[in-house]
C-alpha positions in Angstrom: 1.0 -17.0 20.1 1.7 -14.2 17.7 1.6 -11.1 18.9 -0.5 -8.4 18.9 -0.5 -5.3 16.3 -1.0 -2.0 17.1 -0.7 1.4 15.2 0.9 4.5 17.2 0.0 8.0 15.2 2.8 10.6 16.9 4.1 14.0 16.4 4.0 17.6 17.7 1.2 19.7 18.8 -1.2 21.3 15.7 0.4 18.1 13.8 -2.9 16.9 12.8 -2.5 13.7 14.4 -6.3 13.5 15.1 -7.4 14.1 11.8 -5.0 11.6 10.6 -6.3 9.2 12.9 -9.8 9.8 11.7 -8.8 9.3 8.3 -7.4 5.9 9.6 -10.1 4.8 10.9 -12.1 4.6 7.9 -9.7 2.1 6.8 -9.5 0.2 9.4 -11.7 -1.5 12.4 -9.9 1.0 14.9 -10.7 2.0 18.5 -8.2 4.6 19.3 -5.9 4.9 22.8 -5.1 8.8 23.6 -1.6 9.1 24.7 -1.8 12.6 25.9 -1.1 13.8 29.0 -3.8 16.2 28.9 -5.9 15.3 26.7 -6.8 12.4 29.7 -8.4 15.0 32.1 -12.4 16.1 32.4 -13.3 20.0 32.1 -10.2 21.0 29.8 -11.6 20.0 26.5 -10.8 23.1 24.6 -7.2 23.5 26.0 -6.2 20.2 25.3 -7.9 19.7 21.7 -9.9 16.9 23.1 -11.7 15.5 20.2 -15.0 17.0 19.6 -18.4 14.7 20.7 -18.6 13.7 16.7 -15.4 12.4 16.6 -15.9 10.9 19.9 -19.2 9.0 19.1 -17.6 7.7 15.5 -14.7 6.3 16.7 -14.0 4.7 20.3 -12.0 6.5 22.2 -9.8 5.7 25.6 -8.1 8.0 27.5 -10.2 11.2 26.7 -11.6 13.4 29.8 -11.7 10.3 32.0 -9.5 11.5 35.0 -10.5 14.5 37.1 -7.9 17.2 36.9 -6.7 17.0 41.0 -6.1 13.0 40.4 -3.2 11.5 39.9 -2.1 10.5 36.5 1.4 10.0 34.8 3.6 7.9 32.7 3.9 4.9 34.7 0.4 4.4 35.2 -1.0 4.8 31.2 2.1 2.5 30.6 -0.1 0.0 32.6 -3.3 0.8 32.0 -2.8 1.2 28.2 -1.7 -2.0 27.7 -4.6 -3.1 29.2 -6.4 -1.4 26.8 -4.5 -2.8 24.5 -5.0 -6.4 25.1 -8.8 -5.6 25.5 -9.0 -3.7 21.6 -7.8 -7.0 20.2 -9.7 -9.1 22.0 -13.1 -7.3 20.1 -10.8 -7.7 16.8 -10.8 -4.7 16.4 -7.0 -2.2 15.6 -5.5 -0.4 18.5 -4.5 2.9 17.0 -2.7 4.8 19.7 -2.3 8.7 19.4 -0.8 11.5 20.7 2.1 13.4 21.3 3.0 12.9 24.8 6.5 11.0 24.0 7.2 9.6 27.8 3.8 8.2 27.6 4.2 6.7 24.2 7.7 5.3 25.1 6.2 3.8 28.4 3.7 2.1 26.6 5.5 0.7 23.7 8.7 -0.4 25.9 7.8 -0.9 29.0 10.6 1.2 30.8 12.1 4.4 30.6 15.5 5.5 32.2 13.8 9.1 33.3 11.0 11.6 31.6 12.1 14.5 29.6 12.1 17.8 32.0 9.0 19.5 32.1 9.6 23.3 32.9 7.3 24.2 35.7 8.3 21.1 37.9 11.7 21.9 37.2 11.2 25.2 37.9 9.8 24.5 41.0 12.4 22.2 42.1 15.2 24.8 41.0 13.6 26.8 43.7 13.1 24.3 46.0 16.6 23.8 46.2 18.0 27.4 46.6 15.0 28.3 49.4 15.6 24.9 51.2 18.7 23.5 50.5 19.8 20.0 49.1 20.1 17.9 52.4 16.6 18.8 52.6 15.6 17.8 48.8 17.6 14.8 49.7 15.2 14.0 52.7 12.6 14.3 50.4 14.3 12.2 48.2 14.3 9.4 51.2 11.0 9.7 51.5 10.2 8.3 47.9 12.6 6.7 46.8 15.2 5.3 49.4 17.9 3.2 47.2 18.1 6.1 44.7 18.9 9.2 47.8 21.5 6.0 49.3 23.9 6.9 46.0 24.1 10.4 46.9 25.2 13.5 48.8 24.8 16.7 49.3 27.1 17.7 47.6 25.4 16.2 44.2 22.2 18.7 44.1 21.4 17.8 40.7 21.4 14.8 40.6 19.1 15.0 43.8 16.6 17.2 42.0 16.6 14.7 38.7 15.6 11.7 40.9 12.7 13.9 42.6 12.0 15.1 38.9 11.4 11.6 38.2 9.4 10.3 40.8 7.1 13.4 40.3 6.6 13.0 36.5 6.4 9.4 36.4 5.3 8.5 39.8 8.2 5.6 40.1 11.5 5.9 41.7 14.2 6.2 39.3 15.7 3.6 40.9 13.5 1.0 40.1 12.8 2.6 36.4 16.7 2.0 36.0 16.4 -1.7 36.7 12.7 -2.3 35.2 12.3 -4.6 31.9 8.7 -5.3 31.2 7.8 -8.6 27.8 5.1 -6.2 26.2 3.2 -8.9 23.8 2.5 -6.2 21.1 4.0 -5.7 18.0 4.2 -1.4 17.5 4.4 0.1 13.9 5.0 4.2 14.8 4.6 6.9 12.7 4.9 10.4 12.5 3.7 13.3 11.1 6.6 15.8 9.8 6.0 19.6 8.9 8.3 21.9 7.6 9.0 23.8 10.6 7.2 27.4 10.0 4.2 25.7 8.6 4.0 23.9 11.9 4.5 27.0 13.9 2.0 28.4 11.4 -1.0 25.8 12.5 -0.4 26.2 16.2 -0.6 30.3 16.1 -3.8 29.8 14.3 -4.8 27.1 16.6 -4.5 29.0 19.7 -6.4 31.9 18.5 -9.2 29.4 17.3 -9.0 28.0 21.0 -9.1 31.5 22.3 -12.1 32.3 20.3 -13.7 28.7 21.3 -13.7 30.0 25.2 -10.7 28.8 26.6 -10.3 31.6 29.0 -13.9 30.7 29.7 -12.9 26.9 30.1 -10.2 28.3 32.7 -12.2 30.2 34.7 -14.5 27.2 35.5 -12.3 25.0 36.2 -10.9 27.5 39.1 -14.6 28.3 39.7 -14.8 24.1 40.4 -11.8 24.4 43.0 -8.9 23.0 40.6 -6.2 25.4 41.8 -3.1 27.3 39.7 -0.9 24.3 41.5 -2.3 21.1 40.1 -0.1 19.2 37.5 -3.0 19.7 35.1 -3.6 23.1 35.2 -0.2 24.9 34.8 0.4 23.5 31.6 0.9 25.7 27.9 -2.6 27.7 27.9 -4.2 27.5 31.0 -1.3 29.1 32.7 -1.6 32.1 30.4 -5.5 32.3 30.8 -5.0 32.1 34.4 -2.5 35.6 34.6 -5.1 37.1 32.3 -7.8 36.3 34.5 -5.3 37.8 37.5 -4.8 40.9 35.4 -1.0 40.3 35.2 -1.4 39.9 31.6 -3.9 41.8 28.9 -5.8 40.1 25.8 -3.3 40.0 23.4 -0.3 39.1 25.7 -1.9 36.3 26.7 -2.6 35.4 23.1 0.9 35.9 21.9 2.3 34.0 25.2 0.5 30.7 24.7 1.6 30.7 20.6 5.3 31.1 21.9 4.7 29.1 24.7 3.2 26.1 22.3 6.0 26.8 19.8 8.5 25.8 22.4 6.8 22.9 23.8 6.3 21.5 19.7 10.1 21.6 19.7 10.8 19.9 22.8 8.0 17.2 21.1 10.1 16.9 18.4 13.6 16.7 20.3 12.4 13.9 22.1 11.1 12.1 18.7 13.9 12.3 17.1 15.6 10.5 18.9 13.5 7.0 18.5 15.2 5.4 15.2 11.4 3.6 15.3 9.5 5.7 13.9 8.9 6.1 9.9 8.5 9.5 9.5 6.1 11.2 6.8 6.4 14.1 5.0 3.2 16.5 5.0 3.0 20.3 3.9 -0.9 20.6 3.8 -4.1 18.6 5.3 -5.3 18.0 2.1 -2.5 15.5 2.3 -3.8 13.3 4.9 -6.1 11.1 2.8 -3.2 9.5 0.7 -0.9 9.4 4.0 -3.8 7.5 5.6 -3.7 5.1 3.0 0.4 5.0 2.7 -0.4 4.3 6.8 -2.4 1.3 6.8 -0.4 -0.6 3.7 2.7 0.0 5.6 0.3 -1.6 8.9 -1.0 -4.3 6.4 2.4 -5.4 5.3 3.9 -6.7 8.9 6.0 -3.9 9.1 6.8 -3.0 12.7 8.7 -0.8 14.9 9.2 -2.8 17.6 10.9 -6.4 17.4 
C-alpha cells in the first residue's frame, strides 16, 4: 500500500503561511490541518490570526477554534489526532495541507516522537520559581507524580534536569521517559516547506501585524475572554499578546507600551520559530521578499508536491 501524501506549509509568525496556503488550495483539492498551538482554541480569533469566516468556508479547515481555552491541548495529543485527520483527508481524496508554525506540533505529527519540546518562557519561568520558593526534592516529588521512571534517574542534586522532565510533561502532556523510548510507523509521506524572509522584512510584517490586531479589538478580545472566566493562568492565555493586553487592562502598562511589548515580544518568539526550523534538514526552504510573490511560489509548491518529492522517507 503506498503511502499517503501530505503537504506541510511552515515558518514564522507574519510569514504568510495562510495566504500561501490559500493560494495552494486553488491548485489543489486541499482540506487544510492547523498546526498551531493557538490557533486551536475558541474566543481568541484575533490574537491568534485564526483565519477569517471567508477563508474558513472556502477551504476546510481542522484544528481552528475547536478546543475551549481551559482544556487541555498539546503536542502529544495533535500528534494523534492529526494523523487521524490525516488518514480521514485522503480517504475523501482530497490533499492534506498541514499549516502552521508551531514546530513541536509539526515534528510530532510528521515523526511521531520527539526527545523533548523547545522551552516555552512562561512555563519555564514558572518552574525557575518553583524551584527557588520550593526546592528541588519537592519538584522531584512532583516529578514522581507524573512520571515515575524519569524522577528514578535523579537526585536532588540535578535540579535541572528535574525541571526539564516537568517542562516536558507540562508541554507535551507525556513523560519524557516514555517520549525517549517512543517510535511510532506514520503511513504518510511529508513534503515540508517553508517560507524564508529577509529578517527585517519579517520583523517588518509582524510590527504592522500587531497594530492591525490592536486596531481589530484584541484588547477587546481579551477582556471577554476574562469576562468568560478564562483566567491570566491558563496555558492559552499567557501567550505573546494576550499577556500584554491583560497588564494594559490591569493598568500596569499604557497604550502604546503594550503595543510596542507585544511587537518585541512576537519578534522574539519568530526567532525562536526559526531556531527550531533550522534545524530539520527536511524542509525546502523558499525565498520570498514580498506577497505579491506567493502566486508563483504556490505553483513552484505544488510541482515540487506533483513530482514525488518528499521530506520524509
Amino acid at each position: 500500500m503506498k503511502p499517503g501524501k501530505v503537504l506541510v506549509v511552515l515558518g514564522p509568525t507574519a510569514s504568510g503561511k495562510s495566504s500561501l496556503a490559500l493560494g495552494i488550495s486553488t491548485l489543489l483539492d486541499c482540506e487544510i490541518v492547523s498546526a498551531d498551538s493557538r490557533q486551536v482554541h475558541a474566543h481568541m480569533e484575533i490574537g491568534t490570526a485564526q483565519p477569517a469566516a471567508a477563508e474558513l468556508d472556502r477551504v476546510p479547515h481542522h484544528f481552528v477554534g475547536e478546543i475551549s481555552p481551559g482544556d487541555e491541548f498539546n503536542a502529544g495529543v495533535f500528534g494523534i489526532r492529526g494523523r487521524e485527520v490525516i488518514a480521514g483527508i485522503l480517504s475523501r481524496g482530497h490533499v492534506p495541507l498541514v499549516v502552521g508554525g508551531s514546530g513541536l506540533y509539526i515534528r510530532s505529527l510528521v515523526d511521531g516522537l520527539f526527545d523533548g519540546p523547545a522551552a516555552v518562557d512562561e512555563v519555564r519561568e514558572d518552574l525557575e520559581e518553583q524551584l527557588e520558593r520550593r526546592g528541588p526534592a519537592a519538584l522531584l516529588e512532583d516529578l514522581r507524580k507524573v512520571d515515575p521512571v524519569a524522577a528514578g534517574r535523579l537526585t536532588i542534586t540535578t535540579p535541572r534536569r528535574i525541571t526539564r522532565a516537568l517542562e516536558v510533561h507540562r508541554l507535551s502532556g507525556r513523560p519524557i521517559s516514555e517520549l525517549q523510548n517512543a517510535k511510532i510507523d506514520i503511513p504518510f509521506n511529508f513534503l515540508m516547506v517553508g517560507l524564508d524572509w529577509p529578517r527585517p522584512v519579517l520583523y517588518d510584517r509582524i510590527n504592522r501585524r500587531v497594530i492591525a490586531m490592536v486596531n481589530a479589538g484584541l484588547v477587546e478580545e481579551t477582556r471577554r475572554l476574562l469576562d468568560l472566566g478564562y483566567a491570566p493562568g491558563l496555558r492559552s492565555t499567557p501567550t505573546v499578546g494576550y499577556r500584554e493586553a491583560m497588564a494594559y487592562l490591569e493598568g500596569s502598562l499604557s497604550h502604546s507600551a503594550m503595543i510596542g511589548l507585544i511587537q518585541m515580544n512576537t519578534r522574539r518568539f519568530a526567532k525562536r520559530q526559526l531556531t527550531w526550523f533550522r534545524r530539520d534538514g527536511r524542509i525546502r526552504w523558499f525565498s520570498v521578499t514580498s506577497g505579491e510573490e506567493f502566486p508563483r511560489i504556490a505553483e513552484d509548491v505544488v510541482t515540487l508536491f506533483r513530482s514525488g518529492e518528499k521530506s520524509r522517507f
